[in-house]
MDTraj code that builds the backbone (N, CA, C; nanometers):
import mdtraj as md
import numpy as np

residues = "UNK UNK UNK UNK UNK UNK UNK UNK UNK UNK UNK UNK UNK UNK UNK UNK UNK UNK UNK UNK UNK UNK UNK UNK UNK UNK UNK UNK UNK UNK UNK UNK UNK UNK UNK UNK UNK UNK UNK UNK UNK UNK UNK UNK UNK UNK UNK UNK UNK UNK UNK UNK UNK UNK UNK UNK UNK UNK UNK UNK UNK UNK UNK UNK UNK UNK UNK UNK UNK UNK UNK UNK UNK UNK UNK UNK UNK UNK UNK UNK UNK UNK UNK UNK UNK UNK UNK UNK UNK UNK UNK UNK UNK UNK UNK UNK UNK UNK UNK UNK UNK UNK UNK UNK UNK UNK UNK UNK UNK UNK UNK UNK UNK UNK UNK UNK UNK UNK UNK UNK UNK UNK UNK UNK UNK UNK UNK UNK UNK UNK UNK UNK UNK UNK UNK UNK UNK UNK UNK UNK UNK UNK UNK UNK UNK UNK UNK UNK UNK UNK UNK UNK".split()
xyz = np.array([
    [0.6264, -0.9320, 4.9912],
    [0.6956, -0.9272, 4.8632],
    [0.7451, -0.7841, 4.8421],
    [0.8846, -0.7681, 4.7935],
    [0.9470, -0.6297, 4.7385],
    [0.8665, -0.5921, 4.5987],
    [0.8937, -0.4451, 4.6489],
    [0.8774, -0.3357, 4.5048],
    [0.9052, -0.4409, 4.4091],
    [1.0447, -0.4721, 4.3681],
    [1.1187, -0.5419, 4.2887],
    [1.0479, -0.6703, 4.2357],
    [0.9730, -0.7902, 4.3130],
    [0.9625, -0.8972, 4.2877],
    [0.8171, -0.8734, 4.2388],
    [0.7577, -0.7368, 4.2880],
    [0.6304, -0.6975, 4.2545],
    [0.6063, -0.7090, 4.1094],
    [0.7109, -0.5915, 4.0840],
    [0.7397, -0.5193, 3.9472],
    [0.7334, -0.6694, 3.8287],
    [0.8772, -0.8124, 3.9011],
    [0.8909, -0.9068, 3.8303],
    [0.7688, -0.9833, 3.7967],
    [0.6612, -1.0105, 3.8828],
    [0.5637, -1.0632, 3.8683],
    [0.4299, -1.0012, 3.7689],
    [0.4698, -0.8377, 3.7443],
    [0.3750, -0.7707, 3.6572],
    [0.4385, -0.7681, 3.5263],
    [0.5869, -0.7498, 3.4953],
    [0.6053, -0.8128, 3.3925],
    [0.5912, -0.9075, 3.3073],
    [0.5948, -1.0241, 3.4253],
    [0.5540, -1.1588, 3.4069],
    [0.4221, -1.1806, 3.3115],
    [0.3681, -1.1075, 3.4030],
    [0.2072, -1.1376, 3.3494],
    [0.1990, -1.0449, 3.2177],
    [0.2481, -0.9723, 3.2226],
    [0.2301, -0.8310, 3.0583],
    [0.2982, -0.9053, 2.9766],
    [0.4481, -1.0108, 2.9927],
    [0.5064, -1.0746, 2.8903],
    [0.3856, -1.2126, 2.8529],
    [0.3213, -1.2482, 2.9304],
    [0.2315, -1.3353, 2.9086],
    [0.1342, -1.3028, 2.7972],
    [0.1070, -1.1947, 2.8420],
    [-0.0187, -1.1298, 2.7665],
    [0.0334, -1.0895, 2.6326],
    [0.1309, -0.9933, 2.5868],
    [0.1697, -1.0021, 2.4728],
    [0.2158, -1.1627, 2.3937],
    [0.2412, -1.2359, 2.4528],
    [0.2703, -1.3609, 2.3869],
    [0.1558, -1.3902, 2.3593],
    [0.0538, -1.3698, 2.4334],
    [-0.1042, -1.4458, 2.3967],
    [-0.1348, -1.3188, 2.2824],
    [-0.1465, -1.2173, 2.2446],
    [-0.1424, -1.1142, 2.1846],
    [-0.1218, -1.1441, 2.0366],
    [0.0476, -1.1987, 2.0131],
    [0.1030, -1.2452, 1.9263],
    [0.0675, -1.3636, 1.8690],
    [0.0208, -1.4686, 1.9545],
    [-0.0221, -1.5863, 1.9285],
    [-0.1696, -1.4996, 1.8188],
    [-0.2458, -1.4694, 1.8775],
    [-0.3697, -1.4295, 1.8176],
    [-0.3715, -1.3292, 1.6687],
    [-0.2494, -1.2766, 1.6954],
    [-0.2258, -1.1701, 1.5597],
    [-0.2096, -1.3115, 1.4166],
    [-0.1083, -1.3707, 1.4917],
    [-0.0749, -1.4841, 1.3981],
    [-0.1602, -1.5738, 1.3439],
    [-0.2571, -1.6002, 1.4374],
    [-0.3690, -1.7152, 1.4177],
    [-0.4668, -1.6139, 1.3325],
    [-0.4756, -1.4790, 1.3427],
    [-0.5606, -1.4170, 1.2330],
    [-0.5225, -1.4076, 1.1261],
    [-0.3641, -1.4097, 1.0920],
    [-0.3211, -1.3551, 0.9685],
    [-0.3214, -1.5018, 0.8913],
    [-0.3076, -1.6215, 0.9574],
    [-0.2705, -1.7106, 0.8950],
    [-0.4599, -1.8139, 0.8410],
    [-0.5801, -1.7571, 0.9461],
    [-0.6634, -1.7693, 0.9262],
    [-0.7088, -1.6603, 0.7560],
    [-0.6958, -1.5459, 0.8023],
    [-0.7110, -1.4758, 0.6454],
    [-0.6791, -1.5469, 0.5216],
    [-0.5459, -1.5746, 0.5547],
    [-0.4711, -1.6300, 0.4609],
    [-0.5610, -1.7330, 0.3845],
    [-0.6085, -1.8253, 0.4770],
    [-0.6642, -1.9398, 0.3914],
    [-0.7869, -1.9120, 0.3655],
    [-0.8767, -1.8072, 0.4395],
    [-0.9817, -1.7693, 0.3905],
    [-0.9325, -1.6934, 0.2566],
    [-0.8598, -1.6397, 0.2166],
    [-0.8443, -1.5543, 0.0880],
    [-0.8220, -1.6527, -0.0231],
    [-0.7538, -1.7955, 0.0247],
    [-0.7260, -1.9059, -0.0689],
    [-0.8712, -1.9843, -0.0916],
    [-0.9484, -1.9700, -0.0362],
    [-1.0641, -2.0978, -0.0271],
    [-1.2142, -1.9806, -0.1004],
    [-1.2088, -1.8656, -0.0595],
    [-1.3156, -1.7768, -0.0616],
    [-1.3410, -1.7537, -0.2597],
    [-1.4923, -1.7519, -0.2599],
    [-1.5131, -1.7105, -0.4159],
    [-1.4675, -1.5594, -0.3990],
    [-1.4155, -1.5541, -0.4779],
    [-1.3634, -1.4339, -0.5518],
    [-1.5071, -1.3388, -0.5979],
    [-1.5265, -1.2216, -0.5427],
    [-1.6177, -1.1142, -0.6017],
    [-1.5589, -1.0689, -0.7381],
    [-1.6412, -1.0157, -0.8266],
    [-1.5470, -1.0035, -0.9601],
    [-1.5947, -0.8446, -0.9386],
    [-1.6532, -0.7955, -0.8542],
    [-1.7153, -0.6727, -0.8179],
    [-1.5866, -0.5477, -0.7683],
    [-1.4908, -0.6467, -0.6983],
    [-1.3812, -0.6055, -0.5781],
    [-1.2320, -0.6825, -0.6378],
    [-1.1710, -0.6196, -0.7353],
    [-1.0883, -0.7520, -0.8274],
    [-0.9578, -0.6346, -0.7438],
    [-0.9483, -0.5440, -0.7352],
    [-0.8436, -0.4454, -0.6504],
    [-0.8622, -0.5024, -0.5003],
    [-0.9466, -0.5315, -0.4234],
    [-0.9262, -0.5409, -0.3113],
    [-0.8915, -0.6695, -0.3015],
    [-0.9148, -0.8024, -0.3929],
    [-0.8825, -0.9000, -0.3989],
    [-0.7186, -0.9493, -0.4404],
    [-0.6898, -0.8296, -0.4818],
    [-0.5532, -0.8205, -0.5039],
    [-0.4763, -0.8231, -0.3806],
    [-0.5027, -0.7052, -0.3132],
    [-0.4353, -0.6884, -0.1726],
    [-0.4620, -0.8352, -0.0675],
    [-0.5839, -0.8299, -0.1188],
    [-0.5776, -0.9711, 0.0200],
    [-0.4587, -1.1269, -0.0576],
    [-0.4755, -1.1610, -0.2155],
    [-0.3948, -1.2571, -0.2551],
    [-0.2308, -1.2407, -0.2410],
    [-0.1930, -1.1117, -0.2322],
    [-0.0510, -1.0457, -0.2729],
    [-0.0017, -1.0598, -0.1136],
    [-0.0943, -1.0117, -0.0302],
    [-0.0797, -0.9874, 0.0895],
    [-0.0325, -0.8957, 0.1382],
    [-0.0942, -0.7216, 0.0809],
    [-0.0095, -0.6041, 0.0713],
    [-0.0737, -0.5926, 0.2331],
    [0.0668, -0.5129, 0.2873],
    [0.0619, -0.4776, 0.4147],
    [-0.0294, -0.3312, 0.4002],
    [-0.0772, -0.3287, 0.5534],
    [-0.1203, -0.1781, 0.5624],
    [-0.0576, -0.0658, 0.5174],
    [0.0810, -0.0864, 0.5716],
    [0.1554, -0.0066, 0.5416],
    [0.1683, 0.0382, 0.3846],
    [0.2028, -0.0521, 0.3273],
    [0.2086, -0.0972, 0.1681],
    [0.1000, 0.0043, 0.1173],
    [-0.0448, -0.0278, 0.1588],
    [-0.1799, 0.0276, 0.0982],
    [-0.1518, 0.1704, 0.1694],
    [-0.1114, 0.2065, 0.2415],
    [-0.1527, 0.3564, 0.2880],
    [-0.0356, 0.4612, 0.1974],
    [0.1143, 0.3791, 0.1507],
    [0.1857, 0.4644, 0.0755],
    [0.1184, 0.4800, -0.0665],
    [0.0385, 0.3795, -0.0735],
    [-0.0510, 0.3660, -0.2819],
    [-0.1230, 0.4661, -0.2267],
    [-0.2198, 0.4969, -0.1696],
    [-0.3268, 0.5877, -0.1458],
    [-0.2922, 0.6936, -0.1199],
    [-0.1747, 0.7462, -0.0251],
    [-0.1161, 0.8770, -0.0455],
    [-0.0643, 0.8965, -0.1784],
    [0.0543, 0.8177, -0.2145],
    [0.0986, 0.8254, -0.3412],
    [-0.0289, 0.8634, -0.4639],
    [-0.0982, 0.7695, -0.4916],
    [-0.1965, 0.8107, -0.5608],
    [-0.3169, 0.9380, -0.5476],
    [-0.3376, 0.9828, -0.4415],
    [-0.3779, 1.0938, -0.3959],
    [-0.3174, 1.2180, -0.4337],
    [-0.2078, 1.2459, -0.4170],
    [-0.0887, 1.2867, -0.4345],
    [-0.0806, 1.3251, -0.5648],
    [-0.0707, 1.2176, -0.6829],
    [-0.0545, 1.2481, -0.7833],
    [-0.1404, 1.2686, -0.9104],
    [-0.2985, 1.2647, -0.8197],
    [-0.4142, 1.2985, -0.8877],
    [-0.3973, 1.4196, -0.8424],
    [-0.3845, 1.4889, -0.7410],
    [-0.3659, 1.6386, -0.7468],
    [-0.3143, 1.7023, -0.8574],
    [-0.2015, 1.6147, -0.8879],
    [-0.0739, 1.7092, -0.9796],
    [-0.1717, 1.6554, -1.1390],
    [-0.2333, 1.5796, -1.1492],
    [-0.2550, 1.5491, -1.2795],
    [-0.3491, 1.6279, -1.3053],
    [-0.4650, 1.6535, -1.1857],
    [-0.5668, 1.7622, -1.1958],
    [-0.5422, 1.9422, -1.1789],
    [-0.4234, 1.9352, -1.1955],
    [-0.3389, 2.0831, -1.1629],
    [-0.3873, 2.1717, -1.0635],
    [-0.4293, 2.0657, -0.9438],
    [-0.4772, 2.1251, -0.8476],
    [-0.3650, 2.1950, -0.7435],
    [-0.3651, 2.3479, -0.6472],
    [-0.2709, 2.3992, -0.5972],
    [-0.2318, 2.2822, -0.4962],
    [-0.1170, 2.3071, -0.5600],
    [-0.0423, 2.1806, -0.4540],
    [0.0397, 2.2666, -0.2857],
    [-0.0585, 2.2221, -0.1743],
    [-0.0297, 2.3099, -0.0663],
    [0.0791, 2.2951, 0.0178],
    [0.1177, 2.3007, 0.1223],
    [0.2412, 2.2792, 0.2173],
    [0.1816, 2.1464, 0.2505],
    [0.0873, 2.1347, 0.2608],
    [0.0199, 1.9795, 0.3372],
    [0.0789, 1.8507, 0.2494],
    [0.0604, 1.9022, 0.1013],
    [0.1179, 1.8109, -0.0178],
    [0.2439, 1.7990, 0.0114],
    [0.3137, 1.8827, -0.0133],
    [0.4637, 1.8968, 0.0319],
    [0.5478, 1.8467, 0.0957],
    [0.4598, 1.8741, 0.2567],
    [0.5134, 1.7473, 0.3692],
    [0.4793, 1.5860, 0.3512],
    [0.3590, 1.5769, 0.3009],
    [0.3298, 1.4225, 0.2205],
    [0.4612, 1.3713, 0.1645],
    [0.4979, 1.4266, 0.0502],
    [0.5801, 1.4284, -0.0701],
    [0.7331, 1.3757, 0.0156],
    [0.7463, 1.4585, 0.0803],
    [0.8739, 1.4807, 0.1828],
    [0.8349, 1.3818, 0.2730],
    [0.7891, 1.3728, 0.3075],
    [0.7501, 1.2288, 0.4171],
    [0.7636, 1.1131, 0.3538],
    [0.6960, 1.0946, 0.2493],
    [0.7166, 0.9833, 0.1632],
    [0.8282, 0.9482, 0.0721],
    [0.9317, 1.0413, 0.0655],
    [1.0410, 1.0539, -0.0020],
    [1.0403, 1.0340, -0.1929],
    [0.9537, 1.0829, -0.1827],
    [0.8982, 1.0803, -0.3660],
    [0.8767, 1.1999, -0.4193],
    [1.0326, 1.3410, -0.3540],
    [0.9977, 1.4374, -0.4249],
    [1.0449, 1.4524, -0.5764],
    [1.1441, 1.3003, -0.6365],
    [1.1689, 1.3377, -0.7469],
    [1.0614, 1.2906, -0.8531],
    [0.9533, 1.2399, -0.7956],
    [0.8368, 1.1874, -0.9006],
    [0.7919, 1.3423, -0.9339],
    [0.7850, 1.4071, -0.8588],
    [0.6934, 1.5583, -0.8585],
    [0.8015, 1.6924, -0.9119],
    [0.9103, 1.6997, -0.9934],
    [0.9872, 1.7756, -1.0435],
    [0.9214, 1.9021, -1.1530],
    [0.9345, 1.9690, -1.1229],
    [0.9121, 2.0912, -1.1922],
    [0.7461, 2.1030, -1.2399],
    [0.6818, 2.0833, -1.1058],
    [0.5693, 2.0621, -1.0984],
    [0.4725, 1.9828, -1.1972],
    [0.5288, 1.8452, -1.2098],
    [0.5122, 1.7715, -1.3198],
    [0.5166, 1.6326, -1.2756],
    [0.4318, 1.4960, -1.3372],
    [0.4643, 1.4276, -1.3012],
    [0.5466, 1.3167, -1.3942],
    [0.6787, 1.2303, -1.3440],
    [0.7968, 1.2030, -1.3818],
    [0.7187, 1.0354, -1.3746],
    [0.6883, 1.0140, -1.5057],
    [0.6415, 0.8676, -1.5221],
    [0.7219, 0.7125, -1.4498],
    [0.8775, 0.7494, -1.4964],
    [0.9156, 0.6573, -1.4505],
    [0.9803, 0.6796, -1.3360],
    [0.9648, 0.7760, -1.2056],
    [1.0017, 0.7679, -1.0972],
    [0.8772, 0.7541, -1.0307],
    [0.7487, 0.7713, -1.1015],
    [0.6628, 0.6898, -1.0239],
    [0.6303, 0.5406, -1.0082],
    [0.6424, 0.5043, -1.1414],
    [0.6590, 0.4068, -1.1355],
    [0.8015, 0.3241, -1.1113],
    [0.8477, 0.3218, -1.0252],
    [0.9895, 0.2730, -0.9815],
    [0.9597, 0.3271, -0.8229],
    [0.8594, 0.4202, -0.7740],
    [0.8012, 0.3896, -0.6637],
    [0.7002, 0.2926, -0.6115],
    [0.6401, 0.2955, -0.6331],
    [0.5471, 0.2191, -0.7409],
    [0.5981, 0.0456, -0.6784],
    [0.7315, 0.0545, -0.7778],
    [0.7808, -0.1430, -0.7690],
    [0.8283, -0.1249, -0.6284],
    [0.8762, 0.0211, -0.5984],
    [0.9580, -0.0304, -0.4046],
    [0.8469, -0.0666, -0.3609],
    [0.7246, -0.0008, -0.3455],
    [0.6278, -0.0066, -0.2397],
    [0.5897, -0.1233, -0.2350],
    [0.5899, -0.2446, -0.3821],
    [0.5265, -0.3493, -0.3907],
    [0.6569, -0.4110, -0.3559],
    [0.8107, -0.3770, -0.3326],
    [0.9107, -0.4511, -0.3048],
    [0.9009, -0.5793, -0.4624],
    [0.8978, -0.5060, -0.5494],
    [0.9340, -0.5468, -0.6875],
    [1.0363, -0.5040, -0.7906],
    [1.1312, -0.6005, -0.8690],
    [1.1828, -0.5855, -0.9438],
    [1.1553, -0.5574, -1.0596],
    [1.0913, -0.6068, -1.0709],
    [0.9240, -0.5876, -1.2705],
    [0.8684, -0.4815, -1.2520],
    [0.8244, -0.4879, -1.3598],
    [0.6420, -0.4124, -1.3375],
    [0.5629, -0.4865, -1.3694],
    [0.5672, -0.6457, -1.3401],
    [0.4637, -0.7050, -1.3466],
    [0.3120, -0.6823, -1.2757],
    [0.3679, -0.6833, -1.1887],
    [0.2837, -0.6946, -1.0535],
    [0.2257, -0.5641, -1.0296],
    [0.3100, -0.4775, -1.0347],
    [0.2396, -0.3351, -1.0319],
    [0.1147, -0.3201, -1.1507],
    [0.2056, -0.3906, -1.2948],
    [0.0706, -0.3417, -1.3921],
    [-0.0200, -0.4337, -1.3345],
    [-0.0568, -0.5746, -1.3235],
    [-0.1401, -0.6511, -1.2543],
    [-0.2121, -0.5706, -1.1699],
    [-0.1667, -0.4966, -1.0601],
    [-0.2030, -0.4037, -0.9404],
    [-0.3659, -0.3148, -1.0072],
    [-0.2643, -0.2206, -1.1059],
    [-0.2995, -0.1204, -1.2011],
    [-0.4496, -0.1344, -1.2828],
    [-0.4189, -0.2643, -1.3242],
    [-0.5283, -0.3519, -1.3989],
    [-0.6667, -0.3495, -1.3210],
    [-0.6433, -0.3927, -1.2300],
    [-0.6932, -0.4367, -1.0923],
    [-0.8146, -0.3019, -1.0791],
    [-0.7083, -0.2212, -1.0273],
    [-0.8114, -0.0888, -0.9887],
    [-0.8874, -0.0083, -1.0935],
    [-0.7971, -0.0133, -1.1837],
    [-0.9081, 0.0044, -1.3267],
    [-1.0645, -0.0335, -1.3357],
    [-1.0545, -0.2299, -1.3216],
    [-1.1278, -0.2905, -1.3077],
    [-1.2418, -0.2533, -1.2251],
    [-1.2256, -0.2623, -1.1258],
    [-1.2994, -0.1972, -0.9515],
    [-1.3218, -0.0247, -0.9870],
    [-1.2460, 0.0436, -1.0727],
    [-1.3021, 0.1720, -1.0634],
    [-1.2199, 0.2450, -0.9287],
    [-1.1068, 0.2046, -0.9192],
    [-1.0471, 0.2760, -0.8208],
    [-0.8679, 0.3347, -0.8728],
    [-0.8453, 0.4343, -0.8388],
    [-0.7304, 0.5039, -0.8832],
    [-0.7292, 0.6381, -0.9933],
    [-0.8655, 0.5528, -1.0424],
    [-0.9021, 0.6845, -1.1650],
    [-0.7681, 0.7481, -1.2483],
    [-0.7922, 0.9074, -1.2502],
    [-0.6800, 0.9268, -1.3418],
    [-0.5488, 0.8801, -1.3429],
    [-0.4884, 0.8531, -1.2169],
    [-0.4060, 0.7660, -1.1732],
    [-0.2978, 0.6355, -1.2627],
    [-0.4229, 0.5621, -1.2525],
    [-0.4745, 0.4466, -1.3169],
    [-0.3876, 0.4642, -1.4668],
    [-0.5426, 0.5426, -1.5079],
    [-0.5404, 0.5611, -1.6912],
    [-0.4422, 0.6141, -1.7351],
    [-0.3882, 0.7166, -1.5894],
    [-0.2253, 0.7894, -1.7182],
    [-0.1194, 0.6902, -1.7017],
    [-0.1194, 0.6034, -1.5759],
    [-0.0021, 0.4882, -1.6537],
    [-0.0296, 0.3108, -1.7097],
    [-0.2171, 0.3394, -1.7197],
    [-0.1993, 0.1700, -1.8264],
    [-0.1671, 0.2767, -1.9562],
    [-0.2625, 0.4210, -1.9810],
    [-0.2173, 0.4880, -2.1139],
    [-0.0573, 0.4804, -2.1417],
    [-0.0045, 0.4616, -2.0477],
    [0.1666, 0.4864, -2.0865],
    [0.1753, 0.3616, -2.1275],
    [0.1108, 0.2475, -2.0829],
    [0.1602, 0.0837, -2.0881],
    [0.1234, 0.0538, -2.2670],
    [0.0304, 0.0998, -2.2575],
    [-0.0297, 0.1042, -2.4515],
    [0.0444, 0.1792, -2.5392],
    [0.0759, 0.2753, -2.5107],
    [0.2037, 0.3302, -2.5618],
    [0.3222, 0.2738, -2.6672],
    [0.3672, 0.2184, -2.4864],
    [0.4852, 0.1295, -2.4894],
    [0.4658, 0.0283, -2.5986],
    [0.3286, -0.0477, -2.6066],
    [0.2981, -0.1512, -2.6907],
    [0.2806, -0.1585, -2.8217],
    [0.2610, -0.0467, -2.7948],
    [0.2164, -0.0075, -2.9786],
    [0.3472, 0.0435, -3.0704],
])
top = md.Topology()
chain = top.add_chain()
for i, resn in enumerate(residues, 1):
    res = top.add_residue(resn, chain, resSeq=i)
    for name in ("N", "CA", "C"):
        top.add_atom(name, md.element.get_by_symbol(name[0]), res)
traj = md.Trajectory(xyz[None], top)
């Protein structure tokens, strides 16, 4: 057998293997899925239960956690370093952070991209959520405090 037919036959088998790969990614996500539909609900974990019903991608959760990281710095007027900076710039959310301040409604209008939302339903739902669970902290409280605001 040639180099060539070598090569075709190791492809062969690597295209095999990623198809079996894919098959298995799928059969997990779609297994989650119904475990997240069938499973009692912890009332302990009402934020993480969010992500699994909504079906926020990794991706999704790692821009909230920078984002929110991010902007507990600025709320705690902590020195915001070059490390922040490149975050900020990486994430393309330097107009939430303007004049070393944070810009309510360009966070929140990041906020609805990340959730790929038109509302703020879902985000306040989100919001609610981590409150609940004790996660987001100041975060959190300076925009349900803005949501009460609004209401009153």
């Amino acid at each position: 057998m040639s180099n060539y037919g070598t090569l075709l036959e190791l492809i062969k088998e690597q295209d095999k293997k990623i198809d079996e790969l894919i098959n298995n990614i799928t059969t997990l996500k779609e297994h989650i899925i119904r475990l997240s539909i069938c499973k009692v609900t912890n009332d302990e974990f009402p934020y993480y239960n969010f992500i699994v019903t909504t079906q926020l991608t990794a991706d999704q959760i790692s821009k909230i956690d920078l984002l929110f990281l991010i902007t507990s710095e600025y709320l705690k007027n902590v020195k915001i370093t070059q490390h922040h900076n490149d975050l900020i710039r990486r994430l393309g959310i330097e107009s939430i952070f303007l004049n070393n301040d944070v810009e309510k409604n360009e966070l929140k209008r990041y906020i609805q991209s990340i959730l790929n939302v038109d509302t703020w339903d879902l985000p306040f739902e989100m919001l609610t959520k981590m409150k609940e669970q004790g996660v987001g902290g100041q975060v959190v409280d300076y925009l349900l405090c803005q949501e009460k605001e609004l209401d009153s």
